[in-house]
KERO-387625 format. One line per 2 residues: number of its first residue (from 1); their letters; for each residue x, y, z of N, C-alpha, C. Coordinates in steps of 0.05 Angstrom, whole numbers. Layout:
# residues N
NUM = a = X,Y,Z,X,Y,Z,X,Y,Z | ...
# end
This chain:
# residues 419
1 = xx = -64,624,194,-79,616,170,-62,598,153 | -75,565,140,-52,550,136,-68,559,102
3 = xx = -63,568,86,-78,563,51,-53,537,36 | -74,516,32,-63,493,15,-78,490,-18
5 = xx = -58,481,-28,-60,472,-58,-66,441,-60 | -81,435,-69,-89,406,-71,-89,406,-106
7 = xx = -67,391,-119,-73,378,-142,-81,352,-143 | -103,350,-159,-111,321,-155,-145,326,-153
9 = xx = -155,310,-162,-193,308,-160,-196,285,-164 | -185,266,-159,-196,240,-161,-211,235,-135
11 = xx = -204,205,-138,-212,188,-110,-210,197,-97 | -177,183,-82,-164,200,-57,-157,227,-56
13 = xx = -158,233,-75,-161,267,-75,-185,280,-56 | -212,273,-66,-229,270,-51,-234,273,-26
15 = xx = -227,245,-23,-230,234,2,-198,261,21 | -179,259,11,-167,284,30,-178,307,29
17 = xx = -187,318,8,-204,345,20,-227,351,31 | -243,324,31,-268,327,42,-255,321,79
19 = xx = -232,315,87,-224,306,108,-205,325,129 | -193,349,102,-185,371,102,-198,397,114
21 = xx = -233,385,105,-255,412,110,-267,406,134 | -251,375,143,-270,363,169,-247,386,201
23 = xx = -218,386,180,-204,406,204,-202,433,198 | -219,449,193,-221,476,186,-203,490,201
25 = xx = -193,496,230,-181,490,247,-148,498,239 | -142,482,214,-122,484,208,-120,488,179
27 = xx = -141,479,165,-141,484,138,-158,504,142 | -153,535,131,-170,559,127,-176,559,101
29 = xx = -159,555,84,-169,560,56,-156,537,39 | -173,529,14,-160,504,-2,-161,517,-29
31 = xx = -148,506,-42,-161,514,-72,-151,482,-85 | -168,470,-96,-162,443,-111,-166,451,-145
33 = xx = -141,434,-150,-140,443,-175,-127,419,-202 | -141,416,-221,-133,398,-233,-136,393,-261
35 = xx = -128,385,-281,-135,386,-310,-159,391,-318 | -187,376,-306,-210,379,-315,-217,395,-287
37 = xx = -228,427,-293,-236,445,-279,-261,434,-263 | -284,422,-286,-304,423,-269,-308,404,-250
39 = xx = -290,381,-253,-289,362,-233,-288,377,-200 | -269,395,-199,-253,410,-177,-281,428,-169
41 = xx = -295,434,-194,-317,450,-186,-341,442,-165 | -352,414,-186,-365,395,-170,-364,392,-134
43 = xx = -339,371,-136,-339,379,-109,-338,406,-86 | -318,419,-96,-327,450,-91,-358,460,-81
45 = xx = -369,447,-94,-396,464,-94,-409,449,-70 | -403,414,-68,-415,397,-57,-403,404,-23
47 = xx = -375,426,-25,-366,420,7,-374,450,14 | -383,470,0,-377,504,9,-398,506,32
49 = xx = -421,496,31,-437,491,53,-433,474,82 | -424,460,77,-416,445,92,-388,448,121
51 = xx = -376,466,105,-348,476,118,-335,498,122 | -328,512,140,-320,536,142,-291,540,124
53 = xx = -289,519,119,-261,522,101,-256,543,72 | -252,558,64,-258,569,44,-239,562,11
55 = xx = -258,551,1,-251,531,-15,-257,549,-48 | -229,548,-59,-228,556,-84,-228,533,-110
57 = xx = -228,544,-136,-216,513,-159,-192,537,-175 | -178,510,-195,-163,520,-211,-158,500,-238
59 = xx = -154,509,-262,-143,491,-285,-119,492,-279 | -109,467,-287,-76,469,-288,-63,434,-291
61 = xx = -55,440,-310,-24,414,-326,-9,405,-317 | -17,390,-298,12,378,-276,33,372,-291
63 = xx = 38,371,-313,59,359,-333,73,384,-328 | 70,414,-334,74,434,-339,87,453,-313
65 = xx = 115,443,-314,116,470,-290,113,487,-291 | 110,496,-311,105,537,-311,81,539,-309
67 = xx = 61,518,-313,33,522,-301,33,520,-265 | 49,499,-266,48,499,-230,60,516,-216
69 = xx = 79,529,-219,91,556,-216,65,579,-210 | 51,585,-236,41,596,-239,13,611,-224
71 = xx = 10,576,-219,-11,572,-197,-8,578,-173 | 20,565,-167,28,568,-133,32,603,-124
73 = xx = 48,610,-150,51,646,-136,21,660,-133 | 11,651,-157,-25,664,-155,-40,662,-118
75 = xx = -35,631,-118,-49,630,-92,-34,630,-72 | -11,629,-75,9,635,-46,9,611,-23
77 = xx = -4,593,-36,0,562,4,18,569,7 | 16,545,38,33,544,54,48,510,43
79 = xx = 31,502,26,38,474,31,21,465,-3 | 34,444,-16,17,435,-42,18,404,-30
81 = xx = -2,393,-35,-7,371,-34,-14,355,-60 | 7,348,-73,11,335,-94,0,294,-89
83 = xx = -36,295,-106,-50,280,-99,-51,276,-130 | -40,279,-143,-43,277,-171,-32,247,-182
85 = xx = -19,245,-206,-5,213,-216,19,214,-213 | 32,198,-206,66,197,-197,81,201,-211
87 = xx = 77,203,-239,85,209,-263,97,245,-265 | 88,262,-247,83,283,-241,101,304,-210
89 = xx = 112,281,-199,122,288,-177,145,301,-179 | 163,296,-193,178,322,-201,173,340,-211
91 = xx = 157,345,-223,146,374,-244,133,397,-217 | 123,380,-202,106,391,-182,134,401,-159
93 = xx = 150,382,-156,175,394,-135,189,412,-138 | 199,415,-164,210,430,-175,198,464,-176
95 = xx = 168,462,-181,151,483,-178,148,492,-153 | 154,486,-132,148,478,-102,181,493,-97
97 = xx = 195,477,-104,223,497,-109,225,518,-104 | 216,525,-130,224,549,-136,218,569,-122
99 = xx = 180,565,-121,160,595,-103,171,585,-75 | 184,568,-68,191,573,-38,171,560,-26
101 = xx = 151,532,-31,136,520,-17,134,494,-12 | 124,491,18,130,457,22,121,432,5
103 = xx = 114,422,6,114,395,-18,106,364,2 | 86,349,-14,82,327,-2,64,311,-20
105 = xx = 65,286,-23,57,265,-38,41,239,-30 | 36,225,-52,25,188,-33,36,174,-49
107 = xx = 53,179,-70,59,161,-84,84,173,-99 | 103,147,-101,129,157,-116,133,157,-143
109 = xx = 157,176,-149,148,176,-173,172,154,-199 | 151,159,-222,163,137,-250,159,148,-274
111 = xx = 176,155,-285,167,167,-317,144,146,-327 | 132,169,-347,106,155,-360,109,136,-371
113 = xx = 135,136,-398,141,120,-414,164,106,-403 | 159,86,-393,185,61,-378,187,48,-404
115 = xx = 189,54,-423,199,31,-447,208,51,-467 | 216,74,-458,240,97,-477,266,95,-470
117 = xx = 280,90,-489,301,83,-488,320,94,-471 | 316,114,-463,330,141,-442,332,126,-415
119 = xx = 300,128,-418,302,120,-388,308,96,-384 | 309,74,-403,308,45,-401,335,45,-405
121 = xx = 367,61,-402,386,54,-396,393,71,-359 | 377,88,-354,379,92,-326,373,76,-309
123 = xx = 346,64,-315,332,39,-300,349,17,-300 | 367,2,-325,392,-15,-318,410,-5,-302
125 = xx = 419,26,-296,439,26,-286,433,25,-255 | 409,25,-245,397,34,-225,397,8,-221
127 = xx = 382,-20,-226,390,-36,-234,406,-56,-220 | 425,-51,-232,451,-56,-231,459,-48,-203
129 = xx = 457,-22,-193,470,-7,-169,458,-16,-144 | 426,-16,-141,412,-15,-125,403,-46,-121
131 = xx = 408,-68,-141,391,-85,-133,373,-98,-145 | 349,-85,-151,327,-84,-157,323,-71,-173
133 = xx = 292,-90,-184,283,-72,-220,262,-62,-217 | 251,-47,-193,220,-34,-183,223,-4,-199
135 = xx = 197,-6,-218,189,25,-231,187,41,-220 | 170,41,-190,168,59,-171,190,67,-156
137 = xx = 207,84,-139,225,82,-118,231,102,-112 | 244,111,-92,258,134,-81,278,156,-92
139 = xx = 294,140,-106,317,155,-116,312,175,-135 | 293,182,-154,284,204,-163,286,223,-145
141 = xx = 265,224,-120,256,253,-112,277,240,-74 | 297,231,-71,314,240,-53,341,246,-63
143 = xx = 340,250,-93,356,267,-109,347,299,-99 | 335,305,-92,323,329,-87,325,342,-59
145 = xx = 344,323,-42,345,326,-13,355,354,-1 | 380,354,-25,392,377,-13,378,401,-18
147 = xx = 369,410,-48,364,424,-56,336,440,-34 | 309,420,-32,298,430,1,314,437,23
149 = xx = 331,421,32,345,425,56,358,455,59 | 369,466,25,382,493,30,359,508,22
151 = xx = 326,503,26,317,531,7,299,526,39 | 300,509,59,286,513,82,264,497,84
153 = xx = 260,480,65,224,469,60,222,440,66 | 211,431,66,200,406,76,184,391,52
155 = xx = 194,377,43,178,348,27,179,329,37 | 153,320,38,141,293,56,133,271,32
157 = xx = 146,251,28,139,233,3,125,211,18 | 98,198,-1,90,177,-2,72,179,30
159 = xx = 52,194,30,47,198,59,13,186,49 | 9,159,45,-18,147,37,-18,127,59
161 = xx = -38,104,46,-21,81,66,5,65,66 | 2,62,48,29,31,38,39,47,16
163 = xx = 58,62,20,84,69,30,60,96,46 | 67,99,73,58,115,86,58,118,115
165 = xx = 26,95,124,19,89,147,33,65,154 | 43,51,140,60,25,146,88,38,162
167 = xx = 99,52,146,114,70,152,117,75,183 | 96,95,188,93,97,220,90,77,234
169 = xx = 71,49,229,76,33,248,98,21,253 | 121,26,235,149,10,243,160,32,252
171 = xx = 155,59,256,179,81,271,156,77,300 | 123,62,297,123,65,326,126,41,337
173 = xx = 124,12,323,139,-7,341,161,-2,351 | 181,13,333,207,9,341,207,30,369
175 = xx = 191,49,369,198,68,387,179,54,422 | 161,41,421,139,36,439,145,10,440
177 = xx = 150,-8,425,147,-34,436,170,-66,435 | 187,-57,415,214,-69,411,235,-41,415
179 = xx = 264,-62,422,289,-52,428,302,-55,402 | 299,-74,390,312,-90,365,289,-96,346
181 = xx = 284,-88,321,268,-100,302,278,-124,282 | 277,-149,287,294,-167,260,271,-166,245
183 = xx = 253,-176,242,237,-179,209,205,-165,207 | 201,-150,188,173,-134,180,161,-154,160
185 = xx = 136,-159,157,122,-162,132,98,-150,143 | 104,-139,109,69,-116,112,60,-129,97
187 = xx = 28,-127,108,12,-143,88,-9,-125,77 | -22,-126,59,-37,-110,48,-58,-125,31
189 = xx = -87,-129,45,-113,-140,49,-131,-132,37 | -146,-134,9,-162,-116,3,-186,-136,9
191 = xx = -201,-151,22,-225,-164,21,-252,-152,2 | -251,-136,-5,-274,-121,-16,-283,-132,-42
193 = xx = -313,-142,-48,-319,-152,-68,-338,-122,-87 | -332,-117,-112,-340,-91,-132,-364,-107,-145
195 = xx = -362,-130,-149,-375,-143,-170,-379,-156,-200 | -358,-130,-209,-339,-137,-239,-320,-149,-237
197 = xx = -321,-162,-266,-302,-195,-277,-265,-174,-268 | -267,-158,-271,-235,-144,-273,-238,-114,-273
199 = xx = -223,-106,-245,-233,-80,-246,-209,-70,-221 | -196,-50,-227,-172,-38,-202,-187,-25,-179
201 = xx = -178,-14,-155,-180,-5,-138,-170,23,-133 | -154,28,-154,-143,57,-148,-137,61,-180
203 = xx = -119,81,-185,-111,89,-211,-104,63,-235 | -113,52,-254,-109,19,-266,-78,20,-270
205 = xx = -67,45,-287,-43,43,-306,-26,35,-282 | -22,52,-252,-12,47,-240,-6,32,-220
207 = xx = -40,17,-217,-46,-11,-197,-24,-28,-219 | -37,-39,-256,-28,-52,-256,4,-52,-262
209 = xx = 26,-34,-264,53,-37,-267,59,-44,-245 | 60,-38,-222,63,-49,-206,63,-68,-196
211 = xx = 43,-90,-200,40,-113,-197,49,-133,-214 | 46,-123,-233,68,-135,-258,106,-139,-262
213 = xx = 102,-116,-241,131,-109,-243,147,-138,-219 | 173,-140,-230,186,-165,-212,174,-155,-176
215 = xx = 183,-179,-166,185,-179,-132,205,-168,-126 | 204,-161,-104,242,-157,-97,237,-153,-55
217 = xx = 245,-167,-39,254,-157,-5,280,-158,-3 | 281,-150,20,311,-146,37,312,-172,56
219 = xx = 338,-176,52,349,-192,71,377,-202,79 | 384,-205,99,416,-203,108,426,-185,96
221 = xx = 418,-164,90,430,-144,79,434,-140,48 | 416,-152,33,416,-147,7,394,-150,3
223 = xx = 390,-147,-29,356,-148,-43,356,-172,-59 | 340,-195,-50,326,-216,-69,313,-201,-78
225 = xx = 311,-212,-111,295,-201,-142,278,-230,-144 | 258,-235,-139,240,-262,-155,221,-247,-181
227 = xx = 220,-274,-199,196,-273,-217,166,-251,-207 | 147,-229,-227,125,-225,-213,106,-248,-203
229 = xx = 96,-240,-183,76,-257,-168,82,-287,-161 | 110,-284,-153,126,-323,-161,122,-340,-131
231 = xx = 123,-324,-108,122,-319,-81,86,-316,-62 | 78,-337,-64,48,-334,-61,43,-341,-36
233 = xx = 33,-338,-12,28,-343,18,-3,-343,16 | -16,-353,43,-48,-355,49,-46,-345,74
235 = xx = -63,-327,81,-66,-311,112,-93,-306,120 | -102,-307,148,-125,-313,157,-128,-282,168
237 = xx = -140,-262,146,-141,-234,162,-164,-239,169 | -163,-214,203,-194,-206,219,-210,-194,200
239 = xx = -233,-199,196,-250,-185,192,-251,-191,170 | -235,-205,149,-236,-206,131,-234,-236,117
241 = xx = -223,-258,132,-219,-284,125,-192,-295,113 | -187,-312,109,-174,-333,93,-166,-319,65
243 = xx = -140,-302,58,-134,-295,31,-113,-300,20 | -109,-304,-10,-81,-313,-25,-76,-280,-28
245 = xx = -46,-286,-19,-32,-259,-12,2,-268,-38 | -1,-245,-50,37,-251,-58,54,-231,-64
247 = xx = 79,-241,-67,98,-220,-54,103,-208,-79 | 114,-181,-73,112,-149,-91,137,-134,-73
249 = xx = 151,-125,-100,167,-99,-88,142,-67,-86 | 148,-61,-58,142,-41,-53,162,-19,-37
251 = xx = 149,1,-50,167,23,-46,174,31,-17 | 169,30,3,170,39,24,190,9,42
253 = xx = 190,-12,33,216,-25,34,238,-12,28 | 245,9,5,267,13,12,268,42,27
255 = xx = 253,43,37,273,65,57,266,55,81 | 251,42,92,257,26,113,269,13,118
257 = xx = 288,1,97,321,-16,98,340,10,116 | 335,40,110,362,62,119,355,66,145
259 = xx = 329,71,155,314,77,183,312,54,198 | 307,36,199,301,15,216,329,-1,222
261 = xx = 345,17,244,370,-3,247,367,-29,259 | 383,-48,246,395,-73,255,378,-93,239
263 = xx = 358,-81,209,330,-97,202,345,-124,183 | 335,-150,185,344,-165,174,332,-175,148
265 = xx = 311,-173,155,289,-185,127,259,-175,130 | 246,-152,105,229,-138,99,220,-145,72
267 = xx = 189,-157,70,170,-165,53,148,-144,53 | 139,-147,24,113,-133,25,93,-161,15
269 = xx = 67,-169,19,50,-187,13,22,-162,5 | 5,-166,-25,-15,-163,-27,-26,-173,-32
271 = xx = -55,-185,-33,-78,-204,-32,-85,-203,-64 | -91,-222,-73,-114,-215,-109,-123,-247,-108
273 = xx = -149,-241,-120,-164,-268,-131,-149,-270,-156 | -167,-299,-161,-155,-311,-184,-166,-300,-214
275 = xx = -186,-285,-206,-203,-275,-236,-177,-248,-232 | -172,-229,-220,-148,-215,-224,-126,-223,-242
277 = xx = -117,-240,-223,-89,-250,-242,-98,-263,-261 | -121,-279,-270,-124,-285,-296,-126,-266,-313
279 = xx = -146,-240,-308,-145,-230,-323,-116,-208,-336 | -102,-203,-312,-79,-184,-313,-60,-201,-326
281 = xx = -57,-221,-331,-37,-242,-349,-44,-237,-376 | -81,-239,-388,-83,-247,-411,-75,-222,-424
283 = xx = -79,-190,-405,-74,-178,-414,-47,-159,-419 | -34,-172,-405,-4,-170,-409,3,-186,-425
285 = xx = -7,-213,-431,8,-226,-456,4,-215,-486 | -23,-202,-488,-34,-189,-517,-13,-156,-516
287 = xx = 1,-149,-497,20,-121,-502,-6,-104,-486 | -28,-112,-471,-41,-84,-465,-20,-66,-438
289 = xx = -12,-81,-421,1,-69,-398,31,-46,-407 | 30,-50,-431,54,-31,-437,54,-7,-444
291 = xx = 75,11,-438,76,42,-442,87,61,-478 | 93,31,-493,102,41,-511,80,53,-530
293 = xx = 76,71,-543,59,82,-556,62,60,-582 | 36,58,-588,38,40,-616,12,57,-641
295 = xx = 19,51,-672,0,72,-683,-14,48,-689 | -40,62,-685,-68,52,-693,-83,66,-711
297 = xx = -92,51,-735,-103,81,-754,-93,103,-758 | -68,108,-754,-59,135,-761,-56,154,-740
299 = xx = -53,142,-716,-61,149,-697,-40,146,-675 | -32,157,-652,-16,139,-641,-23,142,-610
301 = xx = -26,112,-603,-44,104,-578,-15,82,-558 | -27,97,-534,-5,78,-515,-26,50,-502
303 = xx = -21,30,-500,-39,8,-490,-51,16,-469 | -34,16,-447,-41,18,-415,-57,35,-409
305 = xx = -56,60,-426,-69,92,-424,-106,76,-436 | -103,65,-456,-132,55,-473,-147,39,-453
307 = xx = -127,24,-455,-137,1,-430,-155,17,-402 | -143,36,-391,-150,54,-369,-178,66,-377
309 = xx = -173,71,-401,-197,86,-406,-216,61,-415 | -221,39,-417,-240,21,-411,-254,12,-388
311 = xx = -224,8,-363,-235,-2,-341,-253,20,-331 | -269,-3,-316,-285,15,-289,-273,44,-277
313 = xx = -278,66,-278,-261,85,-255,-265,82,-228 | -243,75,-212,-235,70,-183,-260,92,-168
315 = xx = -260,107,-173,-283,132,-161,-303,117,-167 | -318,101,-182,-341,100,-189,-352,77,-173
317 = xx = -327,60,-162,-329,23,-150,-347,36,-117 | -353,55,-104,-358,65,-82,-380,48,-80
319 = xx = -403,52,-86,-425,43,-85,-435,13,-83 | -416,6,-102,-423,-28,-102,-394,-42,-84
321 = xx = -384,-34,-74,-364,-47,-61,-371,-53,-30 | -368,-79,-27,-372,-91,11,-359,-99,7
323 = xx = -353,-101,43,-326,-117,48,-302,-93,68 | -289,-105,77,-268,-100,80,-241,-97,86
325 = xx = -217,-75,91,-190,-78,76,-172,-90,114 | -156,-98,109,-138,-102,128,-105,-97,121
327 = xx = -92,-74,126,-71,-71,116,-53,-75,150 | -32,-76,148,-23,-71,167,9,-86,170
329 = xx = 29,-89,195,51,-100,198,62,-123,222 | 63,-132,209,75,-158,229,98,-148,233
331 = xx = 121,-154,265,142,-146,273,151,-185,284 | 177,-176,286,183,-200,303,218,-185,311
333 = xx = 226,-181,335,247,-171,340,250,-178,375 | 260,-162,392,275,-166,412,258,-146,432
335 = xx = 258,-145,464,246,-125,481,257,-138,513 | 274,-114,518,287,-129,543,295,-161,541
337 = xx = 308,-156,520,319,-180,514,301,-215,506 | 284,-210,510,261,-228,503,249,-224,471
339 = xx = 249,-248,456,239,-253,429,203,-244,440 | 200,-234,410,168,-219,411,164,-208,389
341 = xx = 140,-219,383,128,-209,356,95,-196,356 | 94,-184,343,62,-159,346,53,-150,319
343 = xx = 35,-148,320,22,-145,288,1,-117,296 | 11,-96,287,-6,-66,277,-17,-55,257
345 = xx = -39,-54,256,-55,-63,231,-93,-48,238 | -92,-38,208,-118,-16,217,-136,-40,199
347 = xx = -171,-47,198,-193,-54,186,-211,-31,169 | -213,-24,154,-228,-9,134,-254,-13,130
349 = xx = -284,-2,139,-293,-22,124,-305,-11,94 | -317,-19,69,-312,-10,46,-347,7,45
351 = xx = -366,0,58,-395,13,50,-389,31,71 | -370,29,102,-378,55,122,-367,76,107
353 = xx = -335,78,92,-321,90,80,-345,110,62 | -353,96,44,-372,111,19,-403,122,35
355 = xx = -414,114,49,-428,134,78,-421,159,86 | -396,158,88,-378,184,101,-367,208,77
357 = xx = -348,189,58,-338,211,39,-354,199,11 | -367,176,4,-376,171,-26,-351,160,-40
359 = xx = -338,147,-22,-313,131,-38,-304,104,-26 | -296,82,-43,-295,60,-28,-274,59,-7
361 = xx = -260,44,4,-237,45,29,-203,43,17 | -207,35,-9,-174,37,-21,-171,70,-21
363 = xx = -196,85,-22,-189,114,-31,-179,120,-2 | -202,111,11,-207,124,37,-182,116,64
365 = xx = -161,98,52,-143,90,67,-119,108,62 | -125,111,38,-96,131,27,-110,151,30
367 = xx = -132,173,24,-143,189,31,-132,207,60 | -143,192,81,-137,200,108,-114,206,119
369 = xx = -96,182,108,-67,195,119,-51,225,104 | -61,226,86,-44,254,64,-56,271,76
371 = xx = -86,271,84,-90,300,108,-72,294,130 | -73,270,147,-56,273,167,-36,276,162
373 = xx = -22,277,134,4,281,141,3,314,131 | -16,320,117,-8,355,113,-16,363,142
375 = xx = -32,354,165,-34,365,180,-4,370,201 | 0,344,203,30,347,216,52,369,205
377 = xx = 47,376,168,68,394,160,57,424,178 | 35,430,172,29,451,176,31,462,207
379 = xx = 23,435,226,21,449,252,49,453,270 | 73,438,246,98,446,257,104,419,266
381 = xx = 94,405,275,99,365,288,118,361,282 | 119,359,241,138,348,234,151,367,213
383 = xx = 173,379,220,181,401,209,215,405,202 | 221,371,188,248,367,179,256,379,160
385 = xx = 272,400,151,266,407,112,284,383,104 | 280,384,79,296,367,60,273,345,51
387 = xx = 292,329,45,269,303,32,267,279,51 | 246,276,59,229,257,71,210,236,85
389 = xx = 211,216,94,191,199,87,180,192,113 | 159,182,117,139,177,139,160,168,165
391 = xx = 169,149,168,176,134,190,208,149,203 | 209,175,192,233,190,201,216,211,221
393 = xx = 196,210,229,181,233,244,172,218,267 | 165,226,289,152,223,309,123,206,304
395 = xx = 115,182,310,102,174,298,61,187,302 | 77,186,339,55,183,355,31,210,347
397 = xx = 38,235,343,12,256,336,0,236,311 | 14,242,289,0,221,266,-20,202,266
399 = xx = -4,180,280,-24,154,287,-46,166,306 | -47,186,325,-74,196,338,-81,211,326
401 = xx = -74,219,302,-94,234,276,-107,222,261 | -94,205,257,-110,177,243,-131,165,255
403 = xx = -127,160,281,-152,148,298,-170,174,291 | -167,195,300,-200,219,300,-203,225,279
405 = xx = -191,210,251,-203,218,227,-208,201,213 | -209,173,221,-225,149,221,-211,127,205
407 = xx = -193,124,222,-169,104,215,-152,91,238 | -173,86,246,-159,70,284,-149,52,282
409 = xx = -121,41,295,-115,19,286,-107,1,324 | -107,-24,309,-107,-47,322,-82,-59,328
411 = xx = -87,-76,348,-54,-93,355,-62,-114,363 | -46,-135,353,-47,-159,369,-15,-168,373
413 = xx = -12,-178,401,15,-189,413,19,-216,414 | 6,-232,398,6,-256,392,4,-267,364
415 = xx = 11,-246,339,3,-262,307,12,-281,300 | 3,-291,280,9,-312,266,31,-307,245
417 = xx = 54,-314,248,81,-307,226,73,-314,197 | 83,-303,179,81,-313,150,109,-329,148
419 = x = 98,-352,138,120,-375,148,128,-372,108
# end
């Protein structure tokens, strides 16, 4: 009997538990649980028929470890699946700690407030040490390595797509089809048209810091830092066409710099129109994209948080969104001694996605893999304790979990390089 904790009711929240009740098999019991109860309820109610899975809810303050504590001993998992905001991923580890349970994520974590002075002399020093000025990254929660490693448990970080499924396709080129890997770029394709002048795809506060935040890849063995968005390419994805793609530090670059021996040079590329970046400029130049709390009326309001609560909710884009996503990895390295390059790469499409679970394909891409990857914790696959990340596991069960839970991916042995 596997009983899991799902914090989180959003999107991809969603979309993993409705994907969760599709393997009953292995998920016996869920209980999803999250700040606003009746959200957890809702769906609850919408899957109890549907699934032999036996599905509970819960309130609870991801901010709050003694709430998550509190929760975890009540219901006893085997496993929490921390689907919540990244903002949160320690509070939740730490809770996971303690009661003695495994731990797994899609996203890394960043204090809320990046413009408090505390943290804004750690982030120089980090900085300074590492390279790079990315809000998102590793070094938070593989501070935490040992501490799993001696209590027996297993944390799986960043198990979505990008940092996730990218992940696996470079532990399975490297294992199936190159001897030598010299250069990755992952690209990341959203083709999907919503219809609104400006509107995110997943969580806003955290689509937009990210994208805002500098560039940064690896190469010859160090980290280029460029300007945000300074680095712009054009790529002819399947299924999707002709897109302006530009380069972004992403998180799963850096731990694919420690796993992928002999790697020379690793890019991340994501796609945005021009009404995007127009609009994400005007509104970074007026102070909306920032975390500093400012008083309004007597009041005291953070931009990015207000802002969030204007845009469209990512949950709600399902319906009107066609089109679709092409994420995937270009290789170029060595195989019996012969130069060779291959591109692994899954198609999304955005109306089959919301058919199936009622969510568009950004949910439904990150969605799928966080079951597949709780499934791998649970059935023992991948059962390293300590801290870590996708492309340190066996790739192959995964990627054929992904295919039967509707995330098949593609290859071609002939791509086109990003020059």
């Amino acid at each position: 009997m596997s009983r899991v904790l799902v914090i989180g009711c959003g999107g991809v929240a969603s979309v993993a538990i409705q994907k969760c009740c599709q393997a009953g098999g292995v998920f016996t019991d869920l209980c999803i649980a999250s700040r606003t109860k009746a959200k957890c309820d809702a769906l609850a109610g919408l899957l109890m028929d549907r699934t032999p899975v036996r599905i509970s809810t819960a309130r609870v303050d991801a901010d709050d470890v003694e709430q998550v504590k509190s929760l975890i001993d009540h219901y006893q998992p085997k496993l929490v699946m921390n689907i919540a905001l990244p903002y949160q991923d320690l509070t939740i580890m730490e809770a996971c700690l303690a009661c003695g349970v495994n731990y797994m994520d899609t996203a890394n974590y960043e204090p809320e407030n990046t413009e408090d002075p505390g943290w804004r002399a750690i982030y120089e020093k980090r900085r300074k040490e590492a390279g790079f000025s990315a809000y998102f990254d590793y070094s938070w929660q593989w501070a935490y390595h040992e501490r799993f490693e001696k209590a027996g448990l297993t944390a799986l970080l960043g198990c979505g797509f990008d940092p996730g499924v990218t992940q696996a396709y470079c532990a399975y080129a490297l294992k199936h089809e190159f001897d030598t890997i010299d250069t990755i770029d992952i690209l990341d394709c959203n083709g999907g048209d919503h219809g609104y002048p400006f509107a995110t795809n997943f969580n806003p506060e955290v689509n937009l810091r990210e994208v805002s935040a500098p560039g940064s890849y690896w190469e010859d063995g160090h980290w280029v830092e460029v300007p945000p968005m300074s680095i712009h390419r054009t790529y002819d994805f399947e299924d999707v066409g002709v897109k302006d793609m530009y380069l972004l530090h992403h998180e799963e670059i850096e731990s694919l710099v420690r796993h992928i021996p002999g790697i020379k040079r690793i890019r991340f590329f994501m796609t945005f129109g021009d009404s995007y970046l127009n609009h994400m400029k005007c509104l970074e130049n007026v102070g909306m994209l920032s975390t500093k709390p400012v008083i309004y009326e007597g009041r005291e309001v953070v931009p990015i948080q207000f802002l969030k609560a204007l845009l469209p909710d990512p949950a709600s884009l399902g319906p009107r969104t066609h089109g679709k996503t092409n994420i995937g990895c270009i290789f170029t390295g060595k195989k019996d001694g012969k130069e060779k390059r291959y591109y692994l790469y899954n198609v999304c499409d955005h109306q089959e996605a919301y058919r199936e679970v009622g969510s568009q394909a950004i949910s439904y891409t990150t969605g799928v893999p966080a079951m597949c990857g709780a499934l791998m914790v649970l059935s023992g696959k991948w059962n390293a304790v300590g801290v870590h990340t996708v492309e340190e596991f066996d790739p192959d069960p995964f990627m054929d979990a992904l295919t039967t839970y509707g995330l098949p991916w593609r290859e071609s042995r002939d791509p086109v390089l990003v020059e």
